[in-house]
N, C-alpha and C positions, 0 to 999 in steps of 0.2 A: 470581481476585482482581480487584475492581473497584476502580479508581483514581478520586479525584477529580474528575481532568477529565473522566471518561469521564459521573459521574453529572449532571454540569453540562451537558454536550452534548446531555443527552437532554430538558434542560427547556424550556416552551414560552413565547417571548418574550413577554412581557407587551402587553394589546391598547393602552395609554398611551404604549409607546415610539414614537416617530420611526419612518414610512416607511424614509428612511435608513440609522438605526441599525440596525435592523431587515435589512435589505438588506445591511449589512456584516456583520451578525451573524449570517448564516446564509451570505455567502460564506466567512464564516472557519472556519466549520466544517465545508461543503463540501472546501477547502480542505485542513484536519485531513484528514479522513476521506479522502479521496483522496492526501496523503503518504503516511497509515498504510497504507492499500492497496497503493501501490507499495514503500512499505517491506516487506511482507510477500511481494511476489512476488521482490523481491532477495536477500531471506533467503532464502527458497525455492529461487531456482535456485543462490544461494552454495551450500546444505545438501545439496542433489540431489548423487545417487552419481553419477561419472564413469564412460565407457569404459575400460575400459584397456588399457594400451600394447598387449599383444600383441593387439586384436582388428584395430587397423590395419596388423601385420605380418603378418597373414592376407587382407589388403586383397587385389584384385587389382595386379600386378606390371606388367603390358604399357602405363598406363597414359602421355598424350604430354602 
């Protein structure tokens, strides 16, 4: 499913706008894109299967 803002992020700034504008309007979607990115690697490791308990009670024992 494609979301709105998704189709607006992909369109190309107009050649009329402001240097400026222009320059904020593509930090801000850098910006985007790079939350989303990191949101998707937090999700990832939140969702990632864990060890579990008994493999570190099979751990080595002598350790100081």
């Amino acid at each position: 499913m494609t979301l709105l803002s998704q189709d607006l992020s992909r369109e190309r700034i107009p050649v009329t706008v402001p240097d400026e504008l222009a320059a904020r309007v593509r930090a801000r979607r850098r910006a985007r894109r790079e939350a989303q990115t990191r949101a998707s690697r937090v999700r990832r490791v939140l969702l990632a299967p864990t060890a579990s308990r008994d493999a570190d009670a099979h751990g080595p024992k002598n350790h100081r």
